[in-house]
C-alpha positions as CSV (number, residue, x, y, z in Angstrom):
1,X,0.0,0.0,0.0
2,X,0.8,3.6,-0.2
3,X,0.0,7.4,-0.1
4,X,2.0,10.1,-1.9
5,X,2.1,13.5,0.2
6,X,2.9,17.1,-0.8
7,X,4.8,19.8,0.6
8,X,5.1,23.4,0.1
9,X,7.3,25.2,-1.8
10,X,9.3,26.8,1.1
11,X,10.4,23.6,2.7
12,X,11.5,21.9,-0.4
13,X,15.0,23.6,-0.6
14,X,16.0,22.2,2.4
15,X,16.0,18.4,1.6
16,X,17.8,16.3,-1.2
17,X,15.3,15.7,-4.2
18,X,14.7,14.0,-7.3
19,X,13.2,15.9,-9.9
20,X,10.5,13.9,-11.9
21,X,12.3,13.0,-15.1
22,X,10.9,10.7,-18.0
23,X,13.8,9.2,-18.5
24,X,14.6,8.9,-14.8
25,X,12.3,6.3,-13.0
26,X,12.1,6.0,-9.6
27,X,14.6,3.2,-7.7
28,X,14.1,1.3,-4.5
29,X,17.6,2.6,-3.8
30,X,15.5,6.3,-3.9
31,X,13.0,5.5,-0.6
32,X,15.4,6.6,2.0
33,X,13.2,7.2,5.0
34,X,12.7,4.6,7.8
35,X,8.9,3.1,7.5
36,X,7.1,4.4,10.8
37,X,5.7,2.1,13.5
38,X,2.4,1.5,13.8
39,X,2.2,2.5,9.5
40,X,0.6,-0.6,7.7
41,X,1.4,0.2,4.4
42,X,4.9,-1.1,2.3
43,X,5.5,1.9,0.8
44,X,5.1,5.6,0.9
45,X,5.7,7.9,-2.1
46,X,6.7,11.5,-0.7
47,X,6.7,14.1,-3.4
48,X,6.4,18.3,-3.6
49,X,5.1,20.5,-6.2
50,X,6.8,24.0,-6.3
51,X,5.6,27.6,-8.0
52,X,6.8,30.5,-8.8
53,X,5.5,33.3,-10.8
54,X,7.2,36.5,-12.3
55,X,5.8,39.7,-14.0
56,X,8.6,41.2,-16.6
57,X,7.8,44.5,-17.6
58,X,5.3,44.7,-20.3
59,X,2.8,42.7,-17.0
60,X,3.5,39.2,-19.1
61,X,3.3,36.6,-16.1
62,X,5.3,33.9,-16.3
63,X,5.3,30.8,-14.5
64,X,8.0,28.0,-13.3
65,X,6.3,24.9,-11.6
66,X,8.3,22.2,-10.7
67,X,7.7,18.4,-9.1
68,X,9.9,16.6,-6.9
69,X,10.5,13.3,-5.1
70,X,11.4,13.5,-1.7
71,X,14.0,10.7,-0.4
72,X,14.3,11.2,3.0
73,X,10.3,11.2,3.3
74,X,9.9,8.2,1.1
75,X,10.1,4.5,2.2
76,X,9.7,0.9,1.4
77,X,9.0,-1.7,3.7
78,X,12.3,-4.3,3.8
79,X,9.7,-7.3,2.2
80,X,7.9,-5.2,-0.1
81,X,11.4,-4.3,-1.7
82,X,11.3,-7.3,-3.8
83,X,8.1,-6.2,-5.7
84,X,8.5,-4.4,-9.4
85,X,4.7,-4.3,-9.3
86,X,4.8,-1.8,-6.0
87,X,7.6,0.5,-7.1
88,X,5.6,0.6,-10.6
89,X,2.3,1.6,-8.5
90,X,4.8,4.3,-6.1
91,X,5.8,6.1,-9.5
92,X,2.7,6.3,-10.9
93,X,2.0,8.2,-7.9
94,X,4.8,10.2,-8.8
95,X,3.5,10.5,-12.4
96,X,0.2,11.8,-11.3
97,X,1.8,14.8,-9.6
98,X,3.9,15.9,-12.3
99,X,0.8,15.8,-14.4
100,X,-0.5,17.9,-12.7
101,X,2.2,20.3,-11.4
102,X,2.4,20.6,-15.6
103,X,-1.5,21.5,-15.3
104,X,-0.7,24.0,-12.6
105,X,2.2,25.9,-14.9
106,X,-0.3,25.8,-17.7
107,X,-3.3,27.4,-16.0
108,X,-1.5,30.0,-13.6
109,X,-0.5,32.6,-15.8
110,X,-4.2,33.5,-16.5
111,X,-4.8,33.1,-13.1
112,X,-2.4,35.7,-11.8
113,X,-4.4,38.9,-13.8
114,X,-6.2,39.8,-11.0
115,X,-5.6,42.9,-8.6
116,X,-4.2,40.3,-6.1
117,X,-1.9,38.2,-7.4
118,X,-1.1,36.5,-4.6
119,X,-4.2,35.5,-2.7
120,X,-5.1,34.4,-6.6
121,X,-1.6,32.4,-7.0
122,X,-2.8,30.4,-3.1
123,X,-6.3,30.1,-4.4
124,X,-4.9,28.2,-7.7
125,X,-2.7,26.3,-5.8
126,X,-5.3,25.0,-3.0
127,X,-7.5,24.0,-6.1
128,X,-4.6,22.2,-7.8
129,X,-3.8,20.4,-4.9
130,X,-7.4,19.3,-4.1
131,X,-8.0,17.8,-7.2
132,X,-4.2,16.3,-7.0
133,X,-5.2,14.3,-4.1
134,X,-8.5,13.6,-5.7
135,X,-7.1,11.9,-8.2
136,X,-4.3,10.2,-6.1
137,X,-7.1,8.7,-3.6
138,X,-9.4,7.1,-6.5
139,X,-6.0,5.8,-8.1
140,X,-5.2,4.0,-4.9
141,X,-8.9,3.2,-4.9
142,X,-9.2,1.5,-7.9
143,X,-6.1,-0.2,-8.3
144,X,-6.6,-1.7,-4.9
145,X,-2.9,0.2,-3.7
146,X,-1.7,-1.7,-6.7
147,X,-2.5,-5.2,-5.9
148,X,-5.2,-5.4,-9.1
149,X,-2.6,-5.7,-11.8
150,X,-5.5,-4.9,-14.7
151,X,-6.5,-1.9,-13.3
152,X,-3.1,-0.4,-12.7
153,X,-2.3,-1.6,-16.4
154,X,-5.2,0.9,-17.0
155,X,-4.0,3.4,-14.8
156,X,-0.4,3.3,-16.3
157,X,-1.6,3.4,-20.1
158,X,-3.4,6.6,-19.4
159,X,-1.0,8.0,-17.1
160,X,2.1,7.7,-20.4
161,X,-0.5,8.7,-22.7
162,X,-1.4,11.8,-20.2
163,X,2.7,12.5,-20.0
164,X,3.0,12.0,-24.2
165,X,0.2,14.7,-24.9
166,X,1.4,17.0,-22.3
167,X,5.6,16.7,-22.6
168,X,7.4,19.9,-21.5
């Protein structure tokens, strides 16, 4: 089993990160953290979405958005180490948040327009994140945390197809 989390932008900095890469998939060797007691998942996909937005001079906003994996918050269960199927479930859990950190950069210029860009910039953010964990909860839902191997084929054909269309 497994949950991805999120962080904000300000405490990213401070910890070693992978930045989601296609051609970089995510290792055992990459879950770092120690699994808690009392936890009865194997694994736990940690992961942080940053933003930052800029206004040059003729008032064109710009936006850098970015999507990391966090090592030191991830983990694996010893046992569960030995199973391709769960690290394939963990990074489509990373998948789905680079999707939609790239939805995020997309829509947040327009969203920035307003007289207050900054209560605009949290408002687009909280709705991002909602519907990231939206869509992270009815993944795990429906492919059972991974263990129903024809759904998460499912899941994983229109996650690539998702990341094809939408390629930075």
């Amino acid at each position: 089993m497994c949950f991805a989390g999120t962080l904000s932008a300000t405490s990213l900095q401070a910890q070693p990160q992978v930045p989601w890469r296609a051609d970089r998939p995510l290792t055992w060797a990459d879950f770092q953290g120690a699994p808690p007691r009392g936890n009865d998942r194997d694994a736990y996909t940690y992961y942080g979405i940053s933003a930052s937005s800029e206004r040059d001079e003729r008032g064109r906003i710009t936006a850098e958005v970015s999507c990391v994996f966090m090592p030191e918050k991830s983990w694996v269960r010893p046992p569960a180490k030995a199973s391709a199927q769960l690290l394939a479930h963990e990074q489509l859990h990373f998948d789905l948040a680079e999707l939609h950190a790239r939805r995020f950069a997309r829509e947040l210029p327009a969203q920035l327009k307003g007289a207050d860009p900054e209560a605009a910039f949290q408002r687009a953010h909280d709705r991002m994140m909602v519907r990231l964990r939206e869509e992270q909860e009815r993944y795990d839902r429906e492919t059972d945390h991974g263990r129903d191997a024809a759904a998460q084929a499912r899941w994983a054909a229109e996650v690539q197809r998702r990341l094809s269309e939408g390629a930075r």
